[in-house]
C-alpha positions as CSV (number, residue, x, y, z in Angstrom):
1,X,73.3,4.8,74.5
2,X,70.8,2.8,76.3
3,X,67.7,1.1,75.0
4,X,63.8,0.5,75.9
5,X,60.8,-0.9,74.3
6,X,59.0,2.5,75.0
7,X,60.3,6.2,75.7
8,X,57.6,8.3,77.1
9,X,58.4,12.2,77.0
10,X,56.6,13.7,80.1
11,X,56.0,12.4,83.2
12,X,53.0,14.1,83.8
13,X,49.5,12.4,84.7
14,X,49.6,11.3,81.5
15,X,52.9,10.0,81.0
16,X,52.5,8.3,83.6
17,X,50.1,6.4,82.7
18,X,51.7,5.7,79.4
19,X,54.6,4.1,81.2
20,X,52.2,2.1,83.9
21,X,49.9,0.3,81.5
22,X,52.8,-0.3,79.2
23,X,55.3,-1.9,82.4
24,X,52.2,-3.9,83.0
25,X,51.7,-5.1,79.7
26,X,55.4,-6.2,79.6
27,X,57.1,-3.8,78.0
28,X,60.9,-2.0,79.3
29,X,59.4,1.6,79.7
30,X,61.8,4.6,80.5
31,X,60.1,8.1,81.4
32,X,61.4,11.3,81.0
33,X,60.6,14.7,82.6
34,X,62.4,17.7,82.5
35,X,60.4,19.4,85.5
36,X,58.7,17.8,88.6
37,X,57.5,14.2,88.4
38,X,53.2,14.5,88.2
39,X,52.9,17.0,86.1
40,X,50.9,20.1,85.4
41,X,47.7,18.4,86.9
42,X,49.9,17.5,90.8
43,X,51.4,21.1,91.0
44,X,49.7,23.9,89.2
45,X,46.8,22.7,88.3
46,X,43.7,20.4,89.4
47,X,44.8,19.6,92.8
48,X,46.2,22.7,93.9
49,X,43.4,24.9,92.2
50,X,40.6,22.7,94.2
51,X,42.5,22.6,97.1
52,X,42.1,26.9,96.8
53,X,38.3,26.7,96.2
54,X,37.4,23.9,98.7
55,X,37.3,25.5,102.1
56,X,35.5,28.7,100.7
57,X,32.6,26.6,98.8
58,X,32.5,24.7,102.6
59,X,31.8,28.1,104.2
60,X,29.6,29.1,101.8
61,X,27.3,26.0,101.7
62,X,27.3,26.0,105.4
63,X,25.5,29.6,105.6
64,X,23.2,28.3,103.2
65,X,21.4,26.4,105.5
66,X,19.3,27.5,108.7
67,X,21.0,25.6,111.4
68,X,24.5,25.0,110.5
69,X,24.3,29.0,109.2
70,X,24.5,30.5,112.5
71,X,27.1,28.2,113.7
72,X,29.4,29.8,111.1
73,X,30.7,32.8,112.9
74,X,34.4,33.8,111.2
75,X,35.9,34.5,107.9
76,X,38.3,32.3,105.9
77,X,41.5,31.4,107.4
78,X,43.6,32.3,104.0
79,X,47.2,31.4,105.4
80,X,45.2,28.0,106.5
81,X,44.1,27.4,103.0
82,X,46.9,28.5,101.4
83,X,48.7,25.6,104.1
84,X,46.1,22.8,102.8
85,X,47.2,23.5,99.5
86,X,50.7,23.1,99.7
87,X,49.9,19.8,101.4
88,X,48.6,18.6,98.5
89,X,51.4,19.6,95.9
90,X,53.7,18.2,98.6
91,X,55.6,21.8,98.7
92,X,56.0,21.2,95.6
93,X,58.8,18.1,96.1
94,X,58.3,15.0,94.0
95,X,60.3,12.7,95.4
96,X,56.8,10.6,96.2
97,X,56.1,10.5,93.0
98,X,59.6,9.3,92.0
99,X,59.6,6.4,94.2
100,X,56.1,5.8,92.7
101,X,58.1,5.8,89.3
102,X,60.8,3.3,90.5
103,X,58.8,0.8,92.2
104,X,56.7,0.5,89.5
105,X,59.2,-0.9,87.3
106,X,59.8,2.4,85.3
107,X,63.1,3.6,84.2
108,X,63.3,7.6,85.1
109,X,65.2,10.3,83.4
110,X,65.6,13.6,84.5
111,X,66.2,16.4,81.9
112,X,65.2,17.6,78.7
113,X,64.0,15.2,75.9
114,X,64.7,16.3,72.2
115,X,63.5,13.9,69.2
116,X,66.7,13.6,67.5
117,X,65.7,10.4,65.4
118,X,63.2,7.9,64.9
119,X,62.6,6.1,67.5
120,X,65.7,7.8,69.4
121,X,65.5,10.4,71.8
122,X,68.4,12.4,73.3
123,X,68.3,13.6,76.8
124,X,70.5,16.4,78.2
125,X,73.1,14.9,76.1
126,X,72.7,11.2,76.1
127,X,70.7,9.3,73.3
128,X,68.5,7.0,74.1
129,X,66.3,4.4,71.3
130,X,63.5,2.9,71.6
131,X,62.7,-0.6,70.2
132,X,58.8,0.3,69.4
133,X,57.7,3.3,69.9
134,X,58.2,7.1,71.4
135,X,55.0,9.0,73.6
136,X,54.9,12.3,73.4
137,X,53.1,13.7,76.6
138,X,54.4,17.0,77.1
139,X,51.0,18.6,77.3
140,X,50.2,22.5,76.8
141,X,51.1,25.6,78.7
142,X,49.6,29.0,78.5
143,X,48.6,31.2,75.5
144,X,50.3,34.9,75.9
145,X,47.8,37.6,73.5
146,X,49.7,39.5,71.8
147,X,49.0,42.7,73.6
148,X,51.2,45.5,74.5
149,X,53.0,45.3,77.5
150,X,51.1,42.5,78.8
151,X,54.6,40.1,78.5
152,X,56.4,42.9,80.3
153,X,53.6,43.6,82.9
154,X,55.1,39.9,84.7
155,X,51.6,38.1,83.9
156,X,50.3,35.6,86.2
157,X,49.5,32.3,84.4
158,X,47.2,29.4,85.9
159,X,51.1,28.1,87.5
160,X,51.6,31.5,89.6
161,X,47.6,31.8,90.1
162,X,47.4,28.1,92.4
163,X,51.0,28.5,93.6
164,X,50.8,32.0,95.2
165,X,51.7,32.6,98.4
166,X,50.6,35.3,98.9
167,X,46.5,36.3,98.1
168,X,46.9,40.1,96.3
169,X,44.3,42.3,97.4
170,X,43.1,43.0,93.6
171,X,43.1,40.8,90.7
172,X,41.9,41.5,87.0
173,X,41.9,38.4,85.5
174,X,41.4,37.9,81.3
175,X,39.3,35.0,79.8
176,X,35.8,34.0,80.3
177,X,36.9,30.0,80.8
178,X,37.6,27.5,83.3
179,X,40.3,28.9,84.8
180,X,39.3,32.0,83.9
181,X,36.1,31.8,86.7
182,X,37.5,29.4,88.6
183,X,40.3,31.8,89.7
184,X,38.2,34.5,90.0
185,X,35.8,32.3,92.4
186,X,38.6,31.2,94.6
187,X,40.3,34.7,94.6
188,X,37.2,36.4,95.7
189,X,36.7,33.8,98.1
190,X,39.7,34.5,100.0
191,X,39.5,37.9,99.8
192,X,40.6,39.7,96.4
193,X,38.9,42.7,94.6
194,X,38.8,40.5,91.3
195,X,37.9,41.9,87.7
196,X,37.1,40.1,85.2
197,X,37.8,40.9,81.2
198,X,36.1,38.1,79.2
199,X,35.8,39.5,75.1
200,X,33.6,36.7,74.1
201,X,31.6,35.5,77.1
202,X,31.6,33.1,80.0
203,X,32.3,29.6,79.5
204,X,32.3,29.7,75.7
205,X,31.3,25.7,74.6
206,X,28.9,24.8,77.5
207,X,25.0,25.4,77.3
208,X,24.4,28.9,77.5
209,X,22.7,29.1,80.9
210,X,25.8,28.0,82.3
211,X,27.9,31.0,82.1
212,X,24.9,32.9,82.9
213,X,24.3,31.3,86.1
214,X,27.8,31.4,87.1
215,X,28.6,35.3,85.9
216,X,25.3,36.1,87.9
217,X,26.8,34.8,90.8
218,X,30.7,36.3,90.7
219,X,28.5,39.5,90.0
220,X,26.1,39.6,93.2
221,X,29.5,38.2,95.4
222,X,31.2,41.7,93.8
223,X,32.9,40.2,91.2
224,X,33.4,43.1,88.1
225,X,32.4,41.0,85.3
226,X,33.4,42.5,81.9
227,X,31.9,40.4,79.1
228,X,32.6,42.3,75.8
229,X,35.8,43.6,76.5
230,X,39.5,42.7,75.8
231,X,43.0,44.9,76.7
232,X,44.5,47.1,74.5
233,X,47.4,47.6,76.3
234,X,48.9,46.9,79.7
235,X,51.3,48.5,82.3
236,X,53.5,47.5,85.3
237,X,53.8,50.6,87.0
238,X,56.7,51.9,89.6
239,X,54.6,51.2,92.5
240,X,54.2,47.7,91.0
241,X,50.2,47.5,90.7
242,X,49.3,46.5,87.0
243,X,47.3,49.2,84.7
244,X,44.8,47.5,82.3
245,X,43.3,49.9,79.6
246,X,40.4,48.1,78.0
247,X,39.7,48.6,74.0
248,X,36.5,51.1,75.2
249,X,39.4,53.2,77.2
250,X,38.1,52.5,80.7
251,X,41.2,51.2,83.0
252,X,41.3,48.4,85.0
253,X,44.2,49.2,88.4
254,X,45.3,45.9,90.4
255,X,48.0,43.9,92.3
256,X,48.1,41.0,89.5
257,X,47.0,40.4,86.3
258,X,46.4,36.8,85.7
259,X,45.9,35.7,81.8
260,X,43.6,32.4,81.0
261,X,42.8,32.7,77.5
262,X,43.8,29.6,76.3
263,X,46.1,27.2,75.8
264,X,49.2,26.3,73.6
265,X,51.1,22.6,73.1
266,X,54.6,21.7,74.5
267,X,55.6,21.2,71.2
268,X,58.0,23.6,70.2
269,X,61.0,22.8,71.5
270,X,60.9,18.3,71.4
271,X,62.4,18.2,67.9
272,X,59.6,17.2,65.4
273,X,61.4,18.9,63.2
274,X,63.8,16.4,63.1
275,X,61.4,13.7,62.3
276,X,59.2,15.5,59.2
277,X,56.6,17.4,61.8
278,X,56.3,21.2,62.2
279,X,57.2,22.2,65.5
280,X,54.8,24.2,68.1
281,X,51.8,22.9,66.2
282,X,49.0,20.5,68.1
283,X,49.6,16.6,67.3
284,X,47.5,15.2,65.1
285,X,45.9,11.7,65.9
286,X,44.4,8.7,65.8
287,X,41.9,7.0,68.0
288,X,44.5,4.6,68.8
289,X,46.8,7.8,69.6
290,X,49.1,7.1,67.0
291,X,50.2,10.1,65.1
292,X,49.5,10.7,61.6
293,X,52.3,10.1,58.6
294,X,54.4,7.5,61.3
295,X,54.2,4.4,63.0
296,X,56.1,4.9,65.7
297,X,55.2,8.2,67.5
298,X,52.4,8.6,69.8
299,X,51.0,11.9,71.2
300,X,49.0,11.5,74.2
301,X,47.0,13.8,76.6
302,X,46.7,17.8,75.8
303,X,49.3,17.5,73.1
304,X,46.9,16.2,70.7
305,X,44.6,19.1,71.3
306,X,41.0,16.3,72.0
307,X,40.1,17.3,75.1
308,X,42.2,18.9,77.4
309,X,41.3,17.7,80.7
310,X,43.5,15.4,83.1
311,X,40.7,12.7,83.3
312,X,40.5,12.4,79.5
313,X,43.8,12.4,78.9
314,X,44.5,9.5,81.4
315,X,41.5,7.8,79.6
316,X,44.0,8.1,76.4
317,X,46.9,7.3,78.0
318,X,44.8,3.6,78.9
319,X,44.2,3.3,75.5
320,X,47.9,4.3,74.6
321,X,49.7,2.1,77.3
322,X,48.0,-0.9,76.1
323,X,47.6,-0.5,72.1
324,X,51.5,0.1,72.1
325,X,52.3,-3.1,73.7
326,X,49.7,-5.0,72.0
327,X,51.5,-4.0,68.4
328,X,55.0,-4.6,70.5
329,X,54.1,-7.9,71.5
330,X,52.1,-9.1,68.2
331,X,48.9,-9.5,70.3
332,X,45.0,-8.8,69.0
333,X,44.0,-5.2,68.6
334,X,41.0,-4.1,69.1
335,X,40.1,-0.7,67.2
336,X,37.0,-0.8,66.8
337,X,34.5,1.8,68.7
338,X,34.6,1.4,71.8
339,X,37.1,-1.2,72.0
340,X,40.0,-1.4,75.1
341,X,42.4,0.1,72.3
342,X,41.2,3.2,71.5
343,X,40.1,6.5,72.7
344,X,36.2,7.1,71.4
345,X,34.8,8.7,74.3
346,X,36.8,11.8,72.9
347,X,34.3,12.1,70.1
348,X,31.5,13.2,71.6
349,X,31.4,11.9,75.3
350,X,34.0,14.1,77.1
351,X,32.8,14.7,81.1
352,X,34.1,18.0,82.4
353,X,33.2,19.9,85.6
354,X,33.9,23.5,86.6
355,X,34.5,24.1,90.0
356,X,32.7,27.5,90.5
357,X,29.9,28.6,92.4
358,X,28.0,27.0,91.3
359,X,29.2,24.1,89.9
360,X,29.1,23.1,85.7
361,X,29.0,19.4,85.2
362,X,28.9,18.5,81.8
363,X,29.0,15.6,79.3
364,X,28.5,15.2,75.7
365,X,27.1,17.6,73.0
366,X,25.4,20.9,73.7
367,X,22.1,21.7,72.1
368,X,23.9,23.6,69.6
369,X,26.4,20.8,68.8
370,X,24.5,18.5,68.6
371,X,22.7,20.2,66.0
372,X,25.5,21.3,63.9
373,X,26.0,17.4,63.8
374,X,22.8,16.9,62.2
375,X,21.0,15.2,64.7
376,X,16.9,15.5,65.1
377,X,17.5,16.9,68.3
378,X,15.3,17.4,71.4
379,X,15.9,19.6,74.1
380,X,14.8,18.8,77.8
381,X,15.2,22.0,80.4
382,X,14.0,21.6,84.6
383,X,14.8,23.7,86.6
384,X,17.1,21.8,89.7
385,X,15.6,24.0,92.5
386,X,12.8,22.6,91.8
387,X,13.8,19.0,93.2
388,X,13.0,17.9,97.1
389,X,16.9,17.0,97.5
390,X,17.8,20.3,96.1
391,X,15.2,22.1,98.7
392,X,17.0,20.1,101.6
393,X,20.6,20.6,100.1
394,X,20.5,24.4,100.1
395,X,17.9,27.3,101.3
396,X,18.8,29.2,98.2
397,X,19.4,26.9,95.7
398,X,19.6,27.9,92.5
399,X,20.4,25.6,89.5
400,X,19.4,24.3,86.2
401,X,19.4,21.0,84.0
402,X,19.1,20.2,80.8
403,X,19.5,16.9,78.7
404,X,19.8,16.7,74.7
405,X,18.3,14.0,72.8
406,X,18.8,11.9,70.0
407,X,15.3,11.5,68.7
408,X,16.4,9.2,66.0
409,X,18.4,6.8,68.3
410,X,15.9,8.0,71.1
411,X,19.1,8.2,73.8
412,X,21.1,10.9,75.2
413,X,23.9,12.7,73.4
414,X,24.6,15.3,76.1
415,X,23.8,16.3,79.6
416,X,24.8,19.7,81.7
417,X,23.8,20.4,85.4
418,X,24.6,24.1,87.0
419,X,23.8,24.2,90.9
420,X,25.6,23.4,94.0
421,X,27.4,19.9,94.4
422,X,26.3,19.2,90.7
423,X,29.7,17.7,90.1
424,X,28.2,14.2,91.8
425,X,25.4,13.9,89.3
426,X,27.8,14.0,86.4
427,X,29.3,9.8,86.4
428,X,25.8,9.2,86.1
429,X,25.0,11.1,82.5
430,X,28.4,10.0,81.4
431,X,27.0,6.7,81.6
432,X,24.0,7.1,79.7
433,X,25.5,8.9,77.0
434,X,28.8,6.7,76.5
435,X,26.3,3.6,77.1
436,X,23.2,5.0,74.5
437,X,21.0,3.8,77.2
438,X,17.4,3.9,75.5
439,X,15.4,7.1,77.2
440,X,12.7,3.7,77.9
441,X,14.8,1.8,79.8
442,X,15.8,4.7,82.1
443,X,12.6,5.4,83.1
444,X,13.6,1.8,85.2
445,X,16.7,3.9,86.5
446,X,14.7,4.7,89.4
447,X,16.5,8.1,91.8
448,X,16.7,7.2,95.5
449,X,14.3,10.1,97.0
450,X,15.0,13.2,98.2
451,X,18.2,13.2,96.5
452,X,19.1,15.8,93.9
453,X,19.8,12.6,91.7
454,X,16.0,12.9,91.3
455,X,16.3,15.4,88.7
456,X,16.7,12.4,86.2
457,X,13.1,11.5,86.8
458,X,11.7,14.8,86.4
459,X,13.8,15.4,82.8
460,X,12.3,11.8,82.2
461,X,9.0,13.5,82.8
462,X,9.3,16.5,81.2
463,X,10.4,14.2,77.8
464,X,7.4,12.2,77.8
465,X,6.9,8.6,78.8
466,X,7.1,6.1,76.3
């Protein structure tokens, strides 16, 4: 049996940062992980999925602009991109991350974590306690519909989708999200025939123009976009292509079938049942990250269902690192909104960007939420194109703005941008929103010109000065 102050299951992004603000804060952290060191986020997720869509979006921007257009003469190099990306999931070997672990003062173990206890964890075998407190940062995996044959058919998940070595010459993919269009940008990009099957829409939660904009353009790049439509049934077939019959009877024939509709938490199989918790369920939180009914258990990142997005769970795991130690070590708290020890910006202040063509940068509440919230609400639309930076980024651009108001408080409660290199414009709104800078005192926020950034003077505009 061996002992810590703090036991943090899943060494993920997340985890990770769990253990590092906690070491720093002087705490004895061990961290377990059962798979590679880094997580979802290192491997089969955000790095390698960017990595995929990076040197496509360069091509593309390129022969958007007279000049640099005619000095793009060749295709993508695939097996070059498919190269880049391994670089960045290191082949998939984590010993850098490993001796990242060690020399930051962080006990590893390697294996599978069960909650046998409170505050006692048993790996592969060998029980370990902790002296405060127990992180749960095992994060979520993918949803599987229940649809016949589809389990059978050998799915692709978002893990096979940005670890393939291989680019299949057809790919239906199901789900209207994310990962659901970012896939199917990077896919076409390289080459694929890719379908799309998305039953309730493209990128369900944003402002509506955004799916719009971005479904327009899969479509004119020969993307089969689908909205409407689910499976009914699926089929691997003895030449091993994948048969898709849609609930209208039309049938969908590719190489893969790659399923994004959703995600599920790690939580089935840690052993909350052995501590009063229903296993497989989302864990439910506090701002402080403390779950509810103990005061010992935290559940950090995906697991606690949010906001699901590396960046914002990191921001948690902050929060989570330092609150734990603070209670450890008897020091001041600090709870209330906004304060170092807890997680507010999850509320209503989440950034999030979509990497497809083009880009969704977002922040905040929608129009929509915002008004289901009750908020005297004022909506501001431009149209980015119309900006002098956007004219010299791009000979086509195409792109649209929009900023939600609080009338009452007279600041911004939410912000989305859809156009080229829109991802850049985004640290910008977060801070307006998380900071409830006055719509007044931006107006002295002046936009270097001609940059795209000087959209924020013409939704300034369009709102009305003071």
């Amino acid at each position: 049996m061996t002992t810590y102050d703090l036991i943090v299951i899943g060494a993920g992004a997340v985890g990770e940062n769990v253990a590092d603000y906690a070491t720093r804060s002087g705490l004895e952290v061990a961290l377990v992980e059962a798979e590679l060191i880094g997580g979802e986020c290192s491997y089969w997720a955000c790095m390698p999925s960017k990595a995929l869509l990076r040197s496509t979006s360069v091509i593309r921007a390129a022969k958007a602009v007279g000049g640099a257009a005619q000095a793009v003469t060749g295709d993508v190099d695939v097996a070059a991109v498919l190269r880049r990306r391994d670089s960045f999931t290191s082949g998939w070997d984590d010993s850098g991350q490993a001796d990242w672990v060690e020399g930051a003062g962080i006990a590893l173990l390697r294996g599978h974590a069960t909650i046998t206890g409170v505050k006692e964890v048993t790996v592969d075998g060998t029980v370990h306690t902790a002296r405060h407190a127990v992180v749960a940062a095992t994060g979520s995996t993918a949803l599987l519909p229940d649809v016949p044959g589809l389990a059978e058919a050998r799915p692709w998940t978002s893990r096979e989708a940005t670890s393939a070595q291989t680019v299949p010459q057809s790919l239906v993919i199901v789900g209207g999200g994310v990962v659901a269009l970012e896939m199917a940008t990077a896919y076409q990009g390289l080459g694929s025939t890719v379908t799309v099957i998305a039953r309730s829409g493209l990128l369900g939660g944003q402002e509506p123009f955004a799916g719009e904009l971005v479904g327009k353009t899969l479509t004119e790049r020969g993307v089969d976009v689908r909205v409407g439509s689910s499976p009914a049934s699926v089929l691997r077939t003895e030449h091993d292509t994948v048969e898709v019959t849609l609930d209208d009877g039309s049938v969908v024939i590719a190489d893969e079938i790659l399923v994004a509709t959703g995600r599920v938490p790690r939580t089935s199989d840690l052993g909350l049942e052995n501590v009063g918790i229903e296993p497989g369920d989302w864990l439910q939180v506090d701002d402080t990250l403390l779950v509810h009914g103990t005061d010992w258990l935290y559940g950090v990142g995906d697991v606690n269902h949010r906001a699901l997005l590396t960046h914002q769970g990191k921001y948690q795991a902050r929060a989570a690192g330092e609150v734990i130690a603070a209670r450890a070590l008897g020091r001041e708290l600090k709870t209330e909104p906004w304060g170092a020890h807890v997680a507010t910006a999850d509320d209503a202040a989440v950034p999030q960007v979509t990497f497809t063509d083009p880009e969704v940068a977002s922040v905040g509440l929608t129009a929509d939420a915002a008004e289901k919230r009750g908020i005297d609400v004022k909506v501001v639309d431009y149209d980015l194109a119309g900006v002098a930076g956007s004219a010299l980024h791009s000979d086509d651009y195409e792109g649209h703005a929009r900023i939600v108001v609080d009338e009452g408080r007279k600041v911004i409660v939410g912000a989305t941008f859809v156009g080229p290199d829109v991802a850049e414009l985004l640290q910008a709104a977060t801070i307006a929103v998380v900071g409830e800078v006055p719509i007044d005192r931006l107006w002295h926020a002046v936009p270097a010109y001609p940059t795209v950034s000087e959209i924020w003077l013409r939704l300034l505009d369009a709102y009305g000065r003071p």
